[in-house]
Every structure is written in C-alpha cells, then in structure tokens.
N, C-alpha and C positions, 0 to 999 in steps of 0.2 A: 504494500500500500504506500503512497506518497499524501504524508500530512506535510501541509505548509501552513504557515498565520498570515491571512488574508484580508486586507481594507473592504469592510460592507461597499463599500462604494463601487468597488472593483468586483466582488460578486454579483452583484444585481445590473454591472452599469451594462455586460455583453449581452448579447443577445443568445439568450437560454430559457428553458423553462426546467425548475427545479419540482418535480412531481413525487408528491407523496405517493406511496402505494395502497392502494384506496382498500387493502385489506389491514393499516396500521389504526389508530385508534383515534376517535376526534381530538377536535382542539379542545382541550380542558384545563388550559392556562386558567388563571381569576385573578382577583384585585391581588386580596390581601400577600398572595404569596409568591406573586410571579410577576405581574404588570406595576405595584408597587417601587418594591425593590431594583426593577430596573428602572424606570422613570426617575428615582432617588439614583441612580448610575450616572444615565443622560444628562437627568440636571446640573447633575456635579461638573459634568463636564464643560456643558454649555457657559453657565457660570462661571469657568474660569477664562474661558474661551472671548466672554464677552469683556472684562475686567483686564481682558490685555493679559491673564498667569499663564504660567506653564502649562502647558494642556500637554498630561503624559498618555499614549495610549491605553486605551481599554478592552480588555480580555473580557471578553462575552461567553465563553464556552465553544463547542466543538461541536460540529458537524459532520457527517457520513455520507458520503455521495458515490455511487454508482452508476458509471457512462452506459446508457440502454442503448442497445442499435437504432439508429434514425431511419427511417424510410429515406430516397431521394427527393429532395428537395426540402424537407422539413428542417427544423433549426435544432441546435443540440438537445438534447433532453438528457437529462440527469434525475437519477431516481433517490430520494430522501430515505437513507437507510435508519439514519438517526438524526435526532437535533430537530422535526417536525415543527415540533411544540414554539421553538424559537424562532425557526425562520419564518413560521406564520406570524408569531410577534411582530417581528422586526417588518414584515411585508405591513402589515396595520399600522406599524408609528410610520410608516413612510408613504403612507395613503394619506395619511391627519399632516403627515408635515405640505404635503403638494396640495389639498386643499387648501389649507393655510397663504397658501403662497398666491392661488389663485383668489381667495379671498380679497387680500391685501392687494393684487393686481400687478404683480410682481411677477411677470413672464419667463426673465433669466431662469428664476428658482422652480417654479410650476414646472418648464421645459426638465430641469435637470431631476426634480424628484420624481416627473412622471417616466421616465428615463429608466429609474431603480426599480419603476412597479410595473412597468408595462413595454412589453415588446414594439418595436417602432412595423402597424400595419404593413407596410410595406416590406418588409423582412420575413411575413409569417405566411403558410397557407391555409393555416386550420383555424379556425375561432378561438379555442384554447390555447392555442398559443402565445396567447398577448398578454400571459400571466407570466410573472417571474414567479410564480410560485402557486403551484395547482395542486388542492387539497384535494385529502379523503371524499368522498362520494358525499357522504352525510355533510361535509359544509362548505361543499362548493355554490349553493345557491345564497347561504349569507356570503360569504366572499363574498362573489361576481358582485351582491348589492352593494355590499361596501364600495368595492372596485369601480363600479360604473357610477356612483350616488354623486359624489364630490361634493358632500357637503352633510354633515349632520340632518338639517332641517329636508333634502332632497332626501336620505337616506329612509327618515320617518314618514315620507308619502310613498315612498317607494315597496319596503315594509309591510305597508298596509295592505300591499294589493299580492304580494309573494304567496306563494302556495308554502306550508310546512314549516316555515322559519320562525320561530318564536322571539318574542320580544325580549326572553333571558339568555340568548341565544349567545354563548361567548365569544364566540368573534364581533357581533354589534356590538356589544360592551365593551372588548378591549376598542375598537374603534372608537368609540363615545368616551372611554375613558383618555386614550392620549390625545384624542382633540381637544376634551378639556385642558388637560396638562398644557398642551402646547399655546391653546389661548391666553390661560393664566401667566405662562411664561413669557410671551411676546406683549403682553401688555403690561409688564412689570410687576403685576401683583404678588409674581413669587421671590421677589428679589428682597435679598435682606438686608433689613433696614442699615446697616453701617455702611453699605453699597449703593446710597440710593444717591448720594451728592454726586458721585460717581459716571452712574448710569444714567441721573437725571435726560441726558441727550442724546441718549443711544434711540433712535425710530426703529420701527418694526423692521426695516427692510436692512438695519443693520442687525439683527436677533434674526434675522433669515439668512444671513449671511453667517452669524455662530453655528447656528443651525446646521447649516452646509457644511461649513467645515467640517463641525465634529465627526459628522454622518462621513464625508470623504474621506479623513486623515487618522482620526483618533477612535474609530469604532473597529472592534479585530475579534475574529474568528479564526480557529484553526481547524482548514478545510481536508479533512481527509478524503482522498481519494482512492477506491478501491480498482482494482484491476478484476481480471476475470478468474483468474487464480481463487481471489480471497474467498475466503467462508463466510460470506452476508449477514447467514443467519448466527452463529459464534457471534460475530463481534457483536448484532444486535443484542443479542443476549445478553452481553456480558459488560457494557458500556448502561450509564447511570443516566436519564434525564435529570435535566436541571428543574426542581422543586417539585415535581409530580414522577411518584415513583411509579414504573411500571408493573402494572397487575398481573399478578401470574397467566391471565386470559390474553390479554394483551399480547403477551409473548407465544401462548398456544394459537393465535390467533394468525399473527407472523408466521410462524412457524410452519403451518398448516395449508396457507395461503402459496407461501412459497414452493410449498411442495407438491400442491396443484397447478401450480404456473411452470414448476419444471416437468411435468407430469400433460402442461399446452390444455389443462381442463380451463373451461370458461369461466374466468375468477370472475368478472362483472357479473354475470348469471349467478353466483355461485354466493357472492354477498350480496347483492340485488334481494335474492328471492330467499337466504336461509339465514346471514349474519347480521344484517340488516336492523333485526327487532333488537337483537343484543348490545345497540348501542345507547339505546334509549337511556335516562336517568335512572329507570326501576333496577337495571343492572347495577348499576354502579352506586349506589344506596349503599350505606354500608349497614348493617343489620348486625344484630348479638348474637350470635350463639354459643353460650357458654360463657365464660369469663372475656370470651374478648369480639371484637365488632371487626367484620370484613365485608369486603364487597359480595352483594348477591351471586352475582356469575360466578367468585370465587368457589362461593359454599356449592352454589349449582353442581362447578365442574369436580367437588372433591366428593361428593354423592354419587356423581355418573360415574366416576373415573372408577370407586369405590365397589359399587354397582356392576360395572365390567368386569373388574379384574378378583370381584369376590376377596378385596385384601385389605388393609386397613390402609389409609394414604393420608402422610403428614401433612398438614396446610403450610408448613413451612419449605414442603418439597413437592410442591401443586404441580409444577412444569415439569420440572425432571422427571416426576413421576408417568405425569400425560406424553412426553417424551418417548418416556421407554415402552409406554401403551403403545402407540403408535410403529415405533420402529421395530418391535418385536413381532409383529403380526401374527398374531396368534390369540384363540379365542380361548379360554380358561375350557378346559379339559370337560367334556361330558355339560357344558353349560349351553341352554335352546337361546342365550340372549344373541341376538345377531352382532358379529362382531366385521368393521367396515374396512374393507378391504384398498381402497382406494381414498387420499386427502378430501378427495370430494363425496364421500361415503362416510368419512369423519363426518364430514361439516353438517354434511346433513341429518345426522344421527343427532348430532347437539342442537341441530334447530328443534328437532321432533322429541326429544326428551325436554329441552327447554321450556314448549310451549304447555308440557305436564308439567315440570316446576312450579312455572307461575300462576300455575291453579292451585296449586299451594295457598297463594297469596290472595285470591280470589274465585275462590269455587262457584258464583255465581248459586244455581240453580239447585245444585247438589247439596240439598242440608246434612246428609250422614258425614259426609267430606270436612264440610262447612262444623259439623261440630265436632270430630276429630281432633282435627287441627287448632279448634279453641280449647281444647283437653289437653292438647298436647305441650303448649306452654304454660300449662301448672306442672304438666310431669318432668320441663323442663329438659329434654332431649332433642336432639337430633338427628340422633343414629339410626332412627328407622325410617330415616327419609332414603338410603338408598334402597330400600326392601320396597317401598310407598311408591318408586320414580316406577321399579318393574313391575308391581301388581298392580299399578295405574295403568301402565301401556299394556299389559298382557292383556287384564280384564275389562275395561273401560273403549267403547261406549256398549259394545254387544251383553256384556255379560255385568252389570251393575248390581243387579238384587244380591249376587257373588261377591263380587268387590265389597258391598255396603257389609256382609255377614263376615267378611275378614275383617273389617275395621270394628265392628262390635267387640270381636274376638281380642284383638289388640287394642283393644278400651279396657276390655273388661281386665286386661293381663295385667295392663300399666298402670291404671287407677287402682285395683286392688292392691297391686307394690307398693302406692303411694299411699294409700290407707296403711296400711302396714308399716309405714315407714323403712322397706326393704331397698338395698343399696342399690343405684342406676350406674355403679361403678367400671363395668362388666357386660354394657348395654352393648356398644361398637362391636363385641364379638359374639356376645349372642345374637343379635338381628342379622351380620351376616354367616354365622351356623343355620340361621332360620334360611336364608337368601338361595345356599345350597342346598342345606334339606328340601326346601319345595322344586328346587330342578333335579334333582335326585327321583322325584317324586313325578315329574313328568306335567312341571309347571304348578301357577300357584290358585290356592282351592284352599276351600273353608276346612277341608278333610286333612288338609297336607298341613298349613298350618296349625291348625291342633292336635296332630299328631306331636310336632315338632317342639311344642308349647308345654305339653304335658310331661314331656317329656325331664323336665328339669326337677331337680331335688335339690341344691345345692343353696345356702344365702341371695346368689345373685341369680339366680334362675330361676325356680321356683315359682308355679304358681296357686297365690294362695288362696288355702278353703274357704267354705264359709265361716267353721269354728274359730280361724284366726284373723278373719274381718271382723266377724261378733266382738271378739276381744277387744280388736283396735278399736272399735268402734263404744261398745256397752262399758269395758271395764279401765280405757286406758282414757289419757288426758290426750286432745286431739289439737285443743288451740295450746299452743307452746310449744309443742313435738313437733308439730309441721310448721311451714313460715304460711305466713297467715293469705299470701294469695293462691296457696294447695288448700286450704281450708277453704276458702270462696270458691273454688271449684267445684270442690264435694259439694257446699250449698246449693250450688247455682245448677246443678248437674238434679240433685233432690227437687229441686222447684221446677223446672225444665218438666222432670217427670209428672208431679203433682196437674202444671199445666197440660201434658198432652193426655193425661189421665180422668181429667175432670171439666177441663174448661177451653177455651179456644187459645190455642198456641201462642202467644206473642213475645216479640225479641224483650231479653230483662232490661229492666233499665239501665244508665249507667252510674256509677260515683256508689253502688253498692256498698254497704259496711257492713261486718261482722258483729253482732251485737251477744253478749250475755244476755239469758234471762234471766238467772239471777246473778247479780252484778258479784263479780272478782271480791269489791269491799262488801261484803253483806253482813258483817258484823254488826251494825247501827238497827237497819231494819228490816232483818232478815233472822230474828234469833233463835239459837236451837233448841229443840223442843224440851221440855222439863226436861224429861228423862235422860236427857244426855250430858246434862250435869249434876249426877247425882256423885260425882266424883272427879277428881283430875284428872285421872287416868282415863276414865270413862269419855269424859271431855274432851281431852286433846287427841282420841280417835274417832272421835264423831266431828271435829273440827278438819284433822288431817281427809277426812274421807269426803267431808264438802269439797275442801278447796283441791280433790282429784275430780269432785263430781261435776265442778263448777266449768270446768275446762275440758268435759267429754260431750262429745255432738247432741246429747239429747238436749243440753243447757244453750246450745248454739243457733244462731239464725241468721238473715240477712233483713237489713230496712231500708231502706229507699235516702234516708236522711238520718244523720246524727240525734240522737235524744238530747236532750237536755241532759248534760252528766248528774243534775241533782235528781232528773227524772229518772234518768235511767238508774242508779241507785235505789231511789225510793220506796218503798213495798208493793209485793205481786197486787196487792187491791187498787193501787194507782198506777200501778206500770202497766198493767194488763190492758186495762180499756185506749192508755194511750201509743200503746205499743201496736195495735190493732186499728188504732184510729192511723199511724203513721204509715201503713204499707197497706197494699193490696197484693201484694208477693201469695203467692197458693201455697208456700211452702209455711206462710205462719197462718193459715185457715185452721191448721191445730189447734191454734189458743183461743178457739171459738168452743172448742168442747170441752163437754165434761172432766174430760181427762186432765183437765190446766184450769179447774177453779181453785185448787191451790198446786203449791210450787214449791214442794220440799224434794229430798230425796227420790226418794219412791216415784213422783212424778219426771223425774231426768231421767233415771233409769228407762219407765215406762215409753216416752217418748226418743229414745234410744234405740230400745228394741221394734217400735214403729220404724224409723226411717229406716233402719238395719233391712224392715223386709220390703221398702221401697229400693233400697242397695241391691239384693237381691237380685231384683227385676232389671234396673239399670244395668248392672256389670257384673252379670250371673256367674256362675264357677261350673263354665262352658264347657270343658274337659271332661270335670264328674258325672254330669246333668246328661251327657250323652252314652256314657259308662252305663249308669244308674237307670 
C-alpha cells in the first residue's frame, strides 16, 4: 500500500469521484461527538489564520482508498474502504463554506469551493459523477439535497417535497450545523473578545479568504492507497473510525458484501431488497440485555449466529465468530436448519430471520407472542430467543395453535422457576440442549419440547411441581425474595386470568403498584389476637409468622394508584372499602367477598391457596398433567 499526508485541497480539487461502497454503513457522525470537536479544530485554525499566527498544519485522521476499474471514458473512481464517516464530513463543511461565498457574492471563493465538491460538467458522463464524494445508497438522496440546495433556506423547501428523507436526517444536520458555524464565524460573533480591536476590520471577504487558506494549506489527511494485492477487507477490519466505533454488523456486513461482489452477485439487488430495512434507527437502538446495553442487530446476529451453529457465541467475538460461520461452510451435523451456501444466501437468511426478530418487538396481532415476550422481561432472559428465532420460522404462519402451545409450555417452565426463585444461571445451555433435542426429534413440537423439558432434575433444570409452587407461593415470603417487578408479573399475569375468566379482556393499566393488604407496619392497627400474647415466647412467634405472612402472595395485590400511606396502614375496616373504591383490577374482586371481611392470618393463607389454583391454570405442571 502507499500512505502519503495529503492537503484536502489537493484531494477534492482533481477531478475524481471518491464512492462509498453502498454495502458500508450510513452517515452517523452527530453534534456532540464528531461535528463539534472538529469545528472546535477548524476554528482554531481559522482564528489564527485571520490574526496574522502561525497556522501549523492539521492532522485530520486517515483514509482508505481503493482504485476500481473505470469504464472508457468515465473519470477516476476510487472506492472509500475507510475514513467514510469523515470525508462525508468534510464534503458538508465545504458545501456550507461555497454557499457562504455565494451568499456574500464572492465569485473567486464560490468558483474554488465549488471546485472541492463538485466535478466540473464538462469533464463527467454520468450524472453521479459530479460528486467528489458518492455515498451509501441510504443517503444519497439527502446528499444530492444538500449538494444541489445552496443554501439552508433552498435546502428547507426542497426537503419538503423529497420522498424518504427525514428532517433528523444527519447529513441535513451536519449541513445546518456548519452553516451555522460558519455564519457565526464570518460575522465575528465567535471571535474572542481580546481579538476584537484587532479584527474590528477584517470584512467577510477577508474571513473567506482565512477560510480558503486553511481549507488549501493547513487541513491534512493521510491518504492510503491500496493496490490490488492488498487485503481490503483485513485492513477494514482492523483500522479504528474516528468517534463512532464500528458495530460488529457493520463489519459482517463488509464482509459479506465483498464476498458477493467477488463472487459478480448483484450487491445493489442484494441490499436494495434484503439489507436495506437493517439500517433503519430500530437497528441500531441500543437495548439491555443483561447487565449491559448493545445494539439491536448486534443481539439479533449473536441469536442467529447462536441458533446456526447450536454453540454458545461471545458478544465480544460477534465477527470473528460470524466469520468462521461463514468461511467454514458447513451446517452443524444432523441439524434440518438451512444453512447458506453462497454470500448472497447469507444475506438473505438474515433478512428472513431478521424480519422474525423484530416481531419480537412488535407482534402486532398475535396476543400469545404479545404476552410471552411481556413475561419474559420479568424472567429476565435472553437465551431463548435463539430456540424463539427457529420455532418462529419452523412453525409460524401455517402451524400457530403449535407454536402458541410451545410458548405456554415455556411460560409455564420459566414462571414456575421464577416463583420458585430457581437459578436462570444455566439458561444459554439448556435452551440450546433444548435447540438440539427438538432437531434430534425431527423439528420443533409441543411433544419434543416437553419431552426435552421434563427431562431435567438438577437446580438449574428442573421443572417444578405443583407441591413446590404451593410452597413458594402459600408458605414462603414472595415480596423480598423476588425484586419487586417479578412480583408485578405474577400479579399482573393472576388479573390477566381473572379478566379472561370472568369479564371482557382489556390491556392493565399502566404506573401499576404493589400494594400490602395488611400493611408491613401493622403493629399500630393491626393487633394480635389475645391469645397470642398470653406469653413472650408465644408472642414473638405469632409476631415472626405475621411478618413471613405479611410478605406471601395471599397478602399481595396491585392498584391502579398509591394509597395514602396513612390509609394504607390504617385498619382492614377502613382500608377495605377504600382499597376497592381505588381499583377496578379483577384481581382485587376478592375483597368483595366473604372471604376478606376480616384480615388476619387465616385469611392470607386462604387467599393464597385461591390464587395458587388460578396458578395452576395459568402455568400448569404440563409435563405431569400429561403423564397423569
């Protein structure tokens, strides 16, 4: 390769077009982290430039370029292997500066910065050619706006009328931002005040002329230039953007791309019709799972990758791992999942998995799915989202009433764990023991999985009876043991029931709380019956056994709204009528009955073993039930 450090002025001033490969990832430069800190560069520069200082050259970072064969007659093209992110930058502050110039009416300067953004007509034969810098597919329409607008105010009617292009759209923003910059700059407003007696006489057309300079003499890039020889995709790899780190997708994306363009498959078809939806914002979201927050598409591709290769795959080694998927070609031994034999057989596999992902995120019409997936962030996992990607595509759309009685199945497994308070430690290798057990099995079925389910005896396997739901339930303390949004879960999952059991279904409200019915403090006006102080000893186990009774699901509920803490304390004879006046939840219709005209002991218990047999029916002990 041949790197030299090269004057922007000198890169943009010949006649070339530097074209992103439209399978690289959009512009996603922003203010605070990228367009700031260089305009804070610029300025510096400008500023010393206009005060007559020493203006030393400025190091911008590096770029990657790739000579691509021209046709006859067309003008050089050079392919953006790296540095993307920058030279769109750099192409946007040099659109804001030749506006500027034509604003001001300043011909010399308009001629010479339209120069650096635009191929001179006469030189080109294709329309795109007139770009010194030809983006990604996805933001070539705001470009060309920017590019053709010459002017903010032309930019915002223009805008208006663009198909696709959104007003947050980051390239009109960096656009909008260094026009700003630049106006504030030429009209002195950013000059500091100990420079101002100074500068008092500097006119615009001399700050167009700093302007120039900087931009010709003191702005530097070190341009690497690849030969045919090099390894394209290595160095991308392995080479850093400047403030936006590249996504492990990003690079599988590269990767993938290249290897269908050397392979002559139709990459514009190829991300036109499959990579296309993956660039959108819902990709690139960064979401929680687990202790720590990554991008969607990441989590996506560590499920599929996970899901194909039936193997565990670090998020720390996303690429390499999808890497070695790829170059190995080879489908995991005895497994029906199809595995793609050609770059373009990749891509299209991840479009058609991806677009089951993100019904993850919005199941629409499908309420079994739809409440799954709200169960499944109180059990607080993941790991069965690569078992959920294959028994979505196996079963879904022909075979659904199937699909729906496997997610019951895996309700009922992971809720009873979580009642139980049984370890999710162990979760990533049993779902995928389950992944092959059901291809062993000859695909996936409400038969395979329960076989495979039952199958467990161990702390982390295991699924448990009723006798030891009863317990977690009737004799153990529920609010303290669990964190308190697994506790709203089990509520909201009992009312859920009560609703399709008795009354017309409708969604819970939100801002839900957990409420005691008899309150935590109930010492004041809640007091123990004679008989349980006919001794110390007597006492302080009639006391211990409230304050485990106090904290087990029969004593537990949800309200709509916070009580008055003096109310909610106060006695079952006041608390009741306004505990009832406060919700219309179906799950406190209990404290309309006899069963809760008082509220001791015996009544928590009683109403313990009630929910227990609404438990039951919710997240049945599916394994035995079909034994039995």
């Amino acid at each position: 390769m041949d790197a030299n450090t090269r004057k922007l002025e000198r890169i943009f001033d010949q006649t070339v077009t530097y074209q992103v490969p439209l399978f690289q990832r959009p512009y996603v430069w922003d203010r605070e982290n990228n367009w700031e800190p260089l305009w804070d560069d610029i300025q510096s520069l400008l500023d010393k430039h206009l005060s007559r200082a020493n203006v030393h050259p400025h190091f911008l970072g590096a770029v990657v370029l790739e000579q691509l064969p021209n046709s006859a007659g067309s003008i050089e093209t050079r392919q953006v292997i790296d540095g993307q992110q920058r030279f769109t930058t750099l192409q946007l502050f040099l659109m804001a500066a030749r506006d500027h110039a034509s604003a001001c009416g300043n011909t010399k300067y308009f001629d010479r910065f339209s120069d650096l953004v635009s191929n001179r007509r006469s030189k080109i034969d294709h329309d795109d050619e007139v770009f010194k810098v030809w983006p990604t597919n996805s933001d070539r329409t705001a470009f060309r706006l920017v590019h053709d607008a010459g002017s903010p105010a032309a930019l915002l009617k223009e805008k208006k009328t663009a198909l696709g292009v959104s007003n947050s759209h980051n390239i009109l923003q960096a656009y909008d931002y260094f026009f700003a910059q630049l106006d504030n700059w030429l009209s002195g407003e950013l000059d500091d005040d100990d420079d101002a007696e100074s500068l008092a006489g500097k006119t615009k057309d001399d700050r167009l002329e700093s302007l120039w300079q900087v931009v010709k003499e003191s702005l530097l890039l070190v341009v690497i230039d690849l030969d045919k020889h090099d390894e394209t995709q290595v160095i991308f790899e392995t080479l850093n953007a400047r403030g936006t780190a590249l996504l492990p997708a990003d690079l599988i994306k590269n990767f993938l791309f290249r290897r269908a363009l050397a392979s002559r498959e139709d990459v514009e078809r190829l991300n036109n019709k499959y990579w296309q939806p993956f660039e959108s914002e819902f990709w690139r979201e960064e979401v929680k799972q687990g202790r720590l927050k990554r991008p969607r598409i990441d989590l996506f591709i560590s499920h599929y990758l996970t899901m194909m290769t039936q193997d565990e795959v670090r998020s720390a080694h996303l690429f390499s791992a999808f890497k070695a998927f790829v170059l190995t070609g080879e489908a995991v031994p005895g497994s029906s999942i199809h595995y793609p034999r050609t770059p373009a057989a990749h891509i299209e596999q991840l479009a058609r998995y991806g677009a089951v992902f993100r019904t993850f995120y919005a199941p629409g019409d499908h309420t079994r799915l739809a409440v799954f997936l709200s169960r499944l962030e109180a059990i607080d996992t993941a790991t069965v989202y690569p078992f959920l990607l294959h028994a979505c595509t196996e079963l879904l759309p022909d075979k659904r009433i199937e699909f729906d009685k496997v997610l019951e199945l895996l309700e009922s497994f992971l809720m009873r764990r979580l009642i139980c308070n049984l370890t999710p430690k162990n979760y990533n290798r049993l779902f995928l023991d389950l992944l092959k057990a059901v291809e062993r099995d000859g695909g996936v079925s409400v038969t395979s999985v329960e076989a495979q389910l039952g199958k467990g005896s161990g702390e982390s396997t295991r699924f448990p009876d009723n006798a030891e739901v009863m317990n977690a339930i009737v004799d153990q303390p529920l609010y303290g043991r669990l964190a308190q949004y697994k506790v709203r879960a089990i509520l909201e999952g009992l009312d859920a029931y009560a609703q399709s059991s008795k009354s017309e279904s409708m969604p819970l409200p939100p801002g839900l709380t957990i409420e005691h019915v008899m309150p935590q403090t109930w010492a004041t006006h809640w007091p123990l019956l004679a008989e349980a102080k006919v001794d110390p000893i007597t006492e302080q186990k009639a006391i211990t056994r409230r304050n485990a009774l106090v904290n087990t699901l029969g004593n537990l509920t949800l309200v709509t709204g916070s009580l008055n803490p003096a109310l909610s304390n106060s006695s079952w004879t006041s608390k009741r009528p306004e505990l009832l006046k406060f919700t219309k939840l179906n799950l406190n219709q209990y404290f309309h009955s006899p069963e809760a005209n008082t509220w001791d002991e015996a009544a928590i218990q009683l109403r313990s073993k009630y929910l227990f047999s609404h438990l039951l029916k919710i997240w049945p002990d599916v394994v035995r039930d079909r034994i039995s």
